[in-house]
KOLLO-962533 format. One line per 8 residues: number of its first residue (from 1); their letters; for each residue x, y, z of C-alpha. Coordinates in Angstrom, 1 decimal. Each point is the difference from the previous one (the first is absolute). Last residue first. Layout:
residues N
NUM) A) X/Y/Z  ...
***
This chain:
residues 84
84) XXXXXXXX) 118.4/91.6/42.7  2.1/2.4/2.5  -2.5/1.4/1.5  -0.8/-3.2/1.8  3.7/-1.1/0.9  0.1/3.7/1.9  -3.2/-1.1/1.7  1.7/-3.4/1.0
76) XXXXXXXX) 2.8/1.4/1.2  -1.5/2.8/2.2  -2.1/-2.8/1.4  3.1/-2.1/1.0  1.9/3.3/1.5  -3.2/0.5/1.9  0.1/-3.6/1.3  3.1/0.3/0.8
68) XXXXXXXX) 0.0/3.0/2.1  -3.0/-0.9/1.6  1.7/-3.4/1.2  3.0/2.1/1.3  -2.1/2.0/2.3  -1.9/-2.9/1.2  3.2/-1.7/1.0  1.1/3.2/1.4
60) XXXXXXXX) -2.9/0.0/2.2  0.3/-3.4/1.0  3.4/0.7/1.0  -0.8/3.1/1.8  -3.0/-1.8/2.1  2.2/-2.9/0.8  2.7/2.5/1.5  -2.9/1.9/1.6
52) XXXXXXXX) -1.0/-3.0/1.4  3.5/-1.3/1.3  -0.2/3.0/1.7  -2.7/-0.1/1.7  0.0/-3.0/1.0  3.6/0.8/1.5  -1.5/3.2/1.8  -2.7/-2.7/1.3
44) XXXXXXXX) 2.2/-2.2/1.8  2.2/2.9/1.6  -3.0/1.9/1.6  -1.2/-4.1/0.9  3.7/0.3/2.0  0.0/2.9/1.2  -3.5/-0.2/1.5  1.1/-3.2/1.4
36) XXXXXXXX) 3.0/1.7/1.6  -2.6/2.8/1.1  -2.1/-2.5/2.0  3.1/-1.5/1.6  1.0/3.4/1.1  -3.7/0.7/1.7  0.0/-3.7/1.4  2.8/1.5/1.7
28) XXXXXXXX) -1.4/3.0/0.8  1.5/3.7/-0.3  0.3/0.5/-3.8  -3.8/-1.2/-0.2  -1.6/1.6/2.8  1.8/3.7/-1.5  -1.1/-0.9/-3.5  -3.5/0.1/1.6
20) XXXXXXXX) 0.1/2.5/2.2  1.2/1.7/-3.2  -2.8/-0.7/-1.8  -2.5/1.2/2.5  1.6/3.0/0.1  0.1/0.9/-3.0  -3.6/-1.2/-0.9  -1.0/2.4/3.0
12) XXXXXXXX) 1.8/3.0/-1.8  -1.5/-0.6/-2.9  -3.2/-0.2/1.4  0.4/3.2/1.7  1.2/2.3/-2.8  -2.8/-1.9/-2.4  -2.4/1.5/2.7  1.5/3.2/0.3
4) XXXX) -0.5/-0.1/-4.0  -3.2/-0.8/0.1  -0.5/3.3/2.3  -1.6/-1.2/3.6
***
């Protein structure tokens, strides 16, 4: 058997396999339950995402402004020492 038959086949396998799954889930109770929960915690964690990201960008342009100052400070201080 070719590797690429191979891949062929255990793609096809995986396939079905998930959707036998997907298909046990939409068709159970427990099944619709499960994907409420699923919803749910999906939900959860696209919040905690994004209230990281929004930290992360504040923080960032935080660091961002204390660069800026710091390199305005220095340029300062060399300009004051050229000066003399």
């Amino acid at each position: 058997m070719k590797s690429s038959d191979s891949k062929l086949l255990l793609g096809l396998l995986a396939g079905i396999a998930v959707g036998a799954a997907v298909g046990y889930l939409v068709a159970s109770e427990k099944g619709e339950e499960l994907l409420d929960e699923l919803k749910d915690l999906a939900g959860k964690a696209k919040d905690g995402l994004n209230s990281a990201l929004e930290k992360a960008k504040e923080t960032g342009h935080e660091a961002v402004a204390a660069i800026k100052e710091k390199k305005s400070e220095i340029r300062h201080t060399a300009a004051d020492g050229t000066a003399e």
